[in-house]
Each structure stands twice: as C-alpha cells, then as structure tokens.
N, C-alpha and C positions, 0 to 999 in steps of 0.2 A: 504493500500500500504506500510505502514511500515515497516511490518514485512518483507514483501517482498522484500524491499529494503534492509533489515537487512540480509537476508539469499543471497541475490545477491553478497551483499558485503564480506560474506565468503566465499563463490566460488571464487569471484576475486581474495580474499587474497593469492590462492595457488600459487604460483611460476613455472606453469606449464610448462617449457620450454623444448620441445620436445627433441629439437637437440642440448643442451648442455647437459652432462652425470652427473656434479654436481647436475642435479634437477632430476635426476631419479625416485628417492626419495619421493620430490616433487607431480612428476607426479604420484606417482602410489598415496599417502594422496588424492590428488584430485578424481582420479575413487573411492577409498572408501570412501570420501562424497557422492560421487555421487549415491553410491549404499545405503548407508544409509536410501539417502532421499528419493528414490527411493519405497526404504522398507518402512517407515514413511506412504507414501502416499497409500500404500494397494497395491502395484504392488511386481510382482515376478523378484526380481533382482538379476544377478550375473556381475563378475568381472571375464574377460576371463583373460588366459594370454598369450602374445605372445612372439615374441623373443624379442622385443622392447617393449613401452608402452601398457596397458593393453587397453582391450575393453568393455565397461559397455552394458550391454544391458539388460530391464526392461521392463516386460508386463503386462497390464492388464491381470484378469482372461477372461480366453476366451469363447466367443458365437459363439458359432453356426452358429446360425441366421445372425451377424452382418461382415459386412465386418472388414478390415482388414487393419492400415496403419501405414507405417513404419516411426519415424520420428527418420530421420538423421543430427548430430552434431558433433563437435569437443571440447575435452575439453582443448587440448592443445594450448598453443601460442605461439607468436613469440620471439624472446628474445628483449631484450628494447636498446639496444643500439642504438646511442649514448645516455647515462644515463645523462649528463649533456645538453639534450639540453629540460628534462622531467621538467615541471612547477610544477610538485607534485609527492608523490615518486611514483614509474610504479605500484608496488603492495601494496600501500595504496591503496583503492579507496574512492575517494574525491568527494563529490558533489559541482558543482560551474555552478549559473545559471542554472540548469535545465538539466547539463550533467552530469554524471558519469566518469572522467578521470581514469584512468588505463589499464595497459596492458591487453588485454582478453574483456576490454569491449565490443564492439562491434563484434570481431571478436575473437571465436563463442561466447563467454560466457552469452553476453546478451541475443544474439538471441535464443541459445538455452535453456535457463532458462525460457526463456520467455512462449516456449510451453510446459515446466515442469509444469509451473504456470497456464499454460490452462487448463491440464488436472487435474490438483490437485484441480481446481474449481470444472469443472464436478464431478470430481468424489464425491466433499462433497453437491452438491444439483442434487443431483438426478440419476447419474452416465455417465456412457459413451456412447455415440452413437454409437461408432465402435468401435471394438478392437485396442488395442493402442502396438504399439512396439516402441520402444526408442531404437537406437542404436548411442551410443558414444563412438568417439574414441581419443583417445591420440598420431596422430601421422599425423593428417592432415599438418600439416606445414613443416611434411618431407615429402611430399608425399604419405602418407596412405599404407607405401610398408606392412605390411600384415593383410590390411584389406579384397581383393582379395581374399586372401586363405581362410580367415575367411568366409566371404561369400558363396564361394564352400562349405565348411566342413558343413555349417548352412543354407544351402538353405531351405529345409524343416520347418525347425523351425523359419525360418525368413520368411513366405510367408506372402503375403502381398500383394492386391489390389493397391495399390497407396504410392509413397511416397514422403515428405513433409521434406522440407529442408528448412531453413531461412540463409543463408550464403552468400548472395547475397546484391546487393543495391538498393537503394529507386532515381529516378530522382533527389529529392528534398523534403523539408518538405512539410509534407500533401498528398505528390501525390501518390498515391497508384501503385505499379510497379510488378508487374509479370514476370521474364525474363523464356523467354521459348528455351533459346538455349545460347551455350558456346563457346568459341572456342576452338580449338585444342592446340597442341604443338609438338614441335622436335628442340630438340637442339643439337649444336654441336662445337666444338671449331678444332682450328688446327694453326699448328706451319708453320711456315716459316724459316727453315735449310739454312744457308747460308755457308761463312767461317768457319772454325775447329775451328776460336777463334776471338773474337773483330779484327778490323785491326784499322790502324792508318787511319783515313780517307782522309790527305793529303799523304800518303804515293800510299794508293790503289784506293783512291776514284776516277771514273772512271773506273775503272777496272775491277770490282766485283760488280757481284746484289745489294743492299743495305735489307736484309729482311723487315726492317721497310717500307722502301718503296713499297716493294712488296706488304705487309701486307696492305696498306695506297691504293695502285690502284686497290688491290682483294676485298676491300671491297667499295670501290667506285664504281666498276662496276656492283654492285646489283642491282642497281635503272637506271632508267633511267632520263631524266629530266624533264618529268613528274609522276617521283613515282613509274613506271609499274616497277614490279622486272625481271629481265633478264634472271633467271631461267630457261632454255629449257624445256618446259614443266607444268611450276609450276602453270598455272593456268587451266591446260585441264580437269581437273576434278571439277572446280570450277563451285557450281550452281549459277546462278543469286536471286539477292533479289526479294522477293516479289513484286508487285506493293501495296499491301494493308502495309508492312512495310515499303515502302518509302513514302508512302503518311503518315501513322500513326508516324513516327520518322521525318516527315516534321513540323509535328504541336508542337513538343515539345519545349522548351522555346531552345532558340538559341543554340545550339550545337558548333560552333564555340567560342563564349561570355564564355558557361560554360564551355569550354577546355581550353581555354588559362586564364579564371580562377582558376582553380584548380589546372592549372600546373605553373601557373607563366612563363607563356613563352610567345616570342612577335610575335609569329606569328603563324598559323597551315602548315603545310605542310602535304603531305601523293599523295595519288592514283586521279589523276587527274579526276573528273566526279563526285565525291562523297562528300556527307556533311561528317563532322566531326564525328558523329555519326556513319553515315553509314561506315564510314573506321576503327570506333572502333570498332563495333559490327557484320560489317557481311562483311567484305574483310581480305584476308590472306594479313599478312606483314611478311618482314625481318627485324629484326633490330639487330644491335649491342651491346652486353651486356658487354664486355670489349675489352680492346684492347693494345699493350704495345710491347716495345721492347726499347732496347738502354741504354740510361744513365737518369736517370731519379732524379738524386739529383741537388743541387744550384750550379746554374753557368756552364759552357762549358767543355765537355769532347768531343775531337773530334775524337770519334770512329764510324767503321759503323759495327753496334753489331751481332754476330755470327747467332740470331737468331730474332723472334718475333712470337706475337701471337695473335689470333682474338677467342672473343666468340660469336658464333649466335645464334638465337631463333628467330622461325617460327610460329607465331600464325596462325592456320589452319582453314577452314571453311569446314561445312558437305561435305562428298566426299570425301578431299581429305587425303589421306593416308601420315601419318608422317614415315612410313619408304622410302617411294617410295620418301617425298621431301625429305628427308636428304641425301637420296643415289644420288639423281639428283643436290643437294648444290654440296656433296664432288664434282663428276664428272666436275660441272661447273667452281669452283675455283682448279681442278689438270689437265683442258687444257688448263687453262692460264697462269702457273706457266711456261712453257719454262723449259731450262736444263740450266739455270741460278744457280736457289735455287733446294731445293727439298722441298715439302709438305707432312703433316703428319695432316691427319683429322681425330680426333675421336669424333663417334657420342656421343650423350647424352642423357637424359630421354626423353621420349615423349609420349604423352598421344591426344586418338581421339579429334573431336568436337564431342558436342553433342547437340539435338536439336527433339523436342519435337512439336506438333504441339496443338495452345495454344487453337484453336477452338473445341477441343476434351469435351467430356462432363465432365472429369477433370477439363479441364481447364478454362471452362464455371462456372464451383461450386469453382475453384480459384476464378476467378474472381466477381464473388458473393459475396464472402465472406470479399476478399481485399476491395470493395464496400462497404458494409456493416459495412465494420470497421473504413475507413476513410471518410465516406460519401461523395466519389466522385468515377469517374468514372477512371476503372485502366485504365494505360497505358503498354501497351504488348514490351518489349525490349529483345534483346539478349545481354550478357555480353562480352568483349574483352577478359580477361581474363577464366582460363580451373581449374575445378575442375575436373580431373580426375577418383574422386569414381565416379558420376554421369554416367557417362559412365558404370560401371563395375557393377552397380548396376541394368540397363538398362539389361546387358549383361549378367550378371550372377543369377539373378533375376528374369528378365525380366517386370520389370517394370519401367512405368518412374514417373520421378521425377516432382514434383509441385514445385517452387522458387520463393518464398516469403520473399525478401528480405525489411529488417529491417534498413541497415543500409546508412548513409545519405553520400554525399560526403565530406564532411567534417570532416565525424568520424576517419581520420588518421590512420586506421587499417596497422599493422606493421610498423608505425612510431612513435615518440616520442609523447604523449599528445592523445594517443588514447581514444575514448571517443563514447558514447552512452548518448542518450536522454532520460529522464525520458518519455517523449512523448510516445518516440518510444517503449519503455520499455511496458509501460502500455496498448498500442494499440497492441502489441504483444502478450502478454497476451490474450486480447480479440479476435484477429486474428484468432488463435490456437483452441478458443471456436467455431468463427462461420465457420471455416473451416471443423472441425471434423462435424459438425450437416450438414453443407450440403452434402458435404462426404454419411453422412448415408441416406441423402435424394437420391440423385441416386440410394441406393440401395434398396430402397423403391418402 
C-alpha cells in the first residue's frame, strides 16, 4: 500500500482548480500525469483537448470476446477557500489518523485513483476481465460544459456495456451504499426594479413598493406551512416513491439524528409526510441560494433601495422537466409582483434527474461486488444532489451508470479539511477488482 499511497499523494499535489485561470497550467500537469501513468500500466492513453480543461481517456487493448466498461472521473477540484480555516496546507497531502487531508481527496481524486489501482492489479496477475475505458475529465466542478460534445464526437470509440463511476457517498463507515438515482436541477435568479434610485425612507416610505420587501414576500410564498411548494403545477409530473425505498431508507440509522448532525442545525424542516431522507433523496425542493438588497454595511442607512435580488435552485425528481419548472417559477413570482415594482427573471443552468433501476442485472453484480468488498449487505439510496454527465452519458451513450460511492459524510468535499480514509482508499481499490470480475461474469 505504500507505494500506493506514495503515487496518490502526487496526484493530490496538483493544484487542479478548474474555474480559476491561474491553474490552467496546473490542470493540464495533472491530465499528463494522468496519461503517463496510464501509459506505465500497459493501457492506450491520450490527452484530448478542449476549449477548457483537457480530457484523458485510456484503454485497455481490446477483446472481442469480452464486454466492455467505461469508468468515469474527474481530475479537477474545487478551489480551497477559505485557506485559513485549512488545518494542513489544501495541496500538501497529510496523513492524520487514518485520513488523507487535502483538496481532491475525496472528491474525485481518491475515488478515482482508487479504480486506476484496481485495474493496475488485474492487469499485473493475470489480466483483465473486461475491457476497460477510463474516461477523465478536468472540468467536472464547472459543470463538464464540453464533455457532451466530447461524447457525441467519440460515441463509437467510447462504446461501452456498462458504466462505473465512484463520485458519490457511502451512508456511513463500513456500510456499503449503491445510489441508483440523482436529482435534477434549474436555477434561476431575478431582480426586483423599484424607484430610479435609493429614496429617503422617511421621506417616501409608505409610498412606494419597498423591492427588499417584495423580494422578502416573493420568496416566502414558495412554501406553504407545511413545506408543499406553491408552484402551479410543480408537482404534476412528480412520480411517487417506491414502497420497497421507503421501507429500505426506513431501516437506515436515523435520518433525522444524521441530518441535523452533519449540518449543525437545531431542527429538520422540509415537505410534510416525509423522513429526512426521503425529502433529500427523492422529493423536488425550492430553496434559496442568495438573496440581498438595500444597505448592507455597520449601523442605519435609512433608505428603501432602488432594487433587490433573489437566487433559486430547484432540485428535481425523475419526470419532471427543469425547463417547464423554471418557466412555471418565472410565471409564478411575475403574477405577484403587481404594477408596484417590475421583475426581471433570468433563468440559469439546469440539468435532468437521473435514475437507474438498481434491480437490473447490473445492478444485482453492483451489489455483489459492494458485498463482497465490505462484507455486508448494501444499502440501495438515491443522492439529493445532480451530477449532470450521468445523465448525458445515459443519453448520448446510452448506457447507464453503476455509483459506487467511496466517500463518507464526513469527508468535507468542497470545504476546508477535505479528507478521504485510508479505509476507504484501500476497499476501493479492491471494489474496482471485484466489480470488473462480476461484470465479466454476466457476460459469461
């Protein structure tokens, strides 16, 4: 495991930050390690290039006979700020107790080293089950805006049976977790136009709309008082949960207990009828992502400010179409505005749900294999959060994706002190070995 840890720890060291321009640089050092080691291990590797970060992608020599699976990564990360709240520096990587601190640990670097490491086993006792394609990219943390294209242009050369992503997370230590569905997204921001300029608030106050207030009752009338979002429309495409995942996400260790643990908060709120889980993982929400107007330095300015502004974000569930709620948001907050103010909605990125059915004989040899590795029995979850390639990978490809998540809640991914377990590191590794071998066994 040494050495192992010795070459993890050069991956970490890159400074791969996607969406600052200083690491350009950076980023592209990182894809030709990547291709290096790629080469080292007996695989056919190149370095694509795009208008942004490059894309690595690395194959075994190919069979015939043997299926075919794509495993999908990111080599990029997040940036580290704020850098003074980091207990070690973000791009040293430190071991302390049994974890790996540094930016990219977890999220992808461990995860996806970890099945580099799989397959560099196979290949030195005895070789590979399947054929193996590696595809990494440099730009997941901005959205993967041309990895799409990439895809289109490399369908053919990219065909693939199955494919196998670790980007995801684990319940807990030891509990082996399979998520077989994401959510969606559609975001949007918009302004609140009021006066031509600040007014004096004892002068007009009474007189004139206030935007901040506007702003302060447009987004209080999202919800109702029990949680239900007020959207016309916004849940008529919504499917119901399973009976078999509310019974199997009933048994999990408390869902309420681990929520208000990990977020530090004193109470749950959400969609009346639903555990905690079940309102992260498979109900569509609104929330709030910024929000502002007026005077906002020390002490009393008493203005009522010309304008303000709200940002939303829609996590989606199968069904339902992120352009159709965005268009139904604007609609809903521009017949409430009155001829008061004027409003100004622009929509924002948005990307499907996606969702995968874990019963499939994929997902049967997932689960096999996550068994096999943690010697227990998995647990089948859907994530709150939307990784968008999965989708387009689905779609352009036409395969779906197996998620085999690695990382624990406690790994801090895109916050300071981010961090990955030797544990998981090492189980990762073997994962990757008994995932490819049952893989070959359905084709068998």
């Amino acid at each position: 495991m040494q050495s192992h840890i010795d070459a993890f720890f050069e991956y970490l060291r890159f400074p791969s930050v996607s969406t600052d321009s200083k690491h350009k640089r950076d980023v592209e050092s990182c894809a030709d390690w990547l291709v290096a080691r790629f080469k080292r291990m007996g695989l056919d590797a190149q370095k694509h290039a795009t208008p942004g970060h490059p894309i690595v992608v690395a194959k075994s020599k190919p069979n015939r006979d043997l299926p075919t699976v794509l495993i999908y990564g990111h080599y990029d990360v997040q940036p580290v700020d704020p850098v003074n709240e980091w207990k070690t520096p973000p791009f040293e990587p430190t071991l302390i107790e049994g974890r790996v601190f540094c930016r990219g640990a977890t999220d992808n670097k461990g995860q996806n080293f970890a099945h580099i490491l799989g397959v560099e086993a196979l290949l030195s006792n005895g070789g590979l089950p399947v054929n193996v394609i590696f595809l990494l990219e440099g730009e997941e943390e901005i959205g993967s805006p041309n990895l799409p294209s990439f895809l289109k242009a490399n369908q053919s050369s990219l065909r693939a049976e199955i494919c196998a992503v670790s980007d995801t997370g684990m319940i807990g230590r030891g509990i082996p977790t399979m998520t077989y569905g994401l959510r969606g997204i559609g975001c949007l921001e918009f302004k609140v136009h009021g006066p031509s300029l600040d007014l004096h608030s004892g002068v007009y106050g009474g007189a004139v709309a206030n935007p901040a207030q506007v702003i302060a009752r447009l987004v209080g009338s999202l919800h109702d008082s029990k949680g239900r979002i007020q959207i016309p429309g916004f849940y008529n495409k919504v499917l119901p949960l399973e009976k078999w995942e509310r019974e199997m996400w009933a048994k999990l260790p408390d869902g309420d207990a681990s929520t208000l643990k990990e977020t530090g908060s004193t109470g749950t709120w959400g969609e009346e009828g639903y555990s905690s889980l079940e309102r992260r993982w498979g109900r569509p929400t609104a929330e709030v992502n910024g929000i502002g107007g007026g005077y906002q330095g020390e002490g009393s300015k008493t203005v009522i400010p010309r304008e303000a502004m709200a940002k939303l974000s829609f996590r989606l569930v199968p069904n339902q179409n992120a352009e159709e709620i965005i268009t139904a948001a604007a609609k809903f907050l521009e017949d409430q505005i009155g001829n008061s103010c004027r409003i100004q909605v622009t929509p924002g990125h948005d990307g499907p749900a996606y969702v995968m059915d874990p019963h499939s004989n994929y997902g049967k040899a997932a689960q096999r294999a996550l068994q096999k590795t943690f010697q227990a029995e998995p647990y089948l979850i859907r994530e709150g959060g939307s990784i968008p390639i999965i989708h387009s990978i689905k779609k352009i490809l036409g395969i779906d994706t197996l998620m085999l998540g690695l990382a624990l809640p406690d790994c801090q991914i895109h916050a300071p002190n981010e961090n990955f377990t030797i544990e998981n590191f090492e189980a990762g590794i073997q994962l990757n070995q008994n995932l490819l071998k049952e893989l070959a066994g359905l084709a068998k």
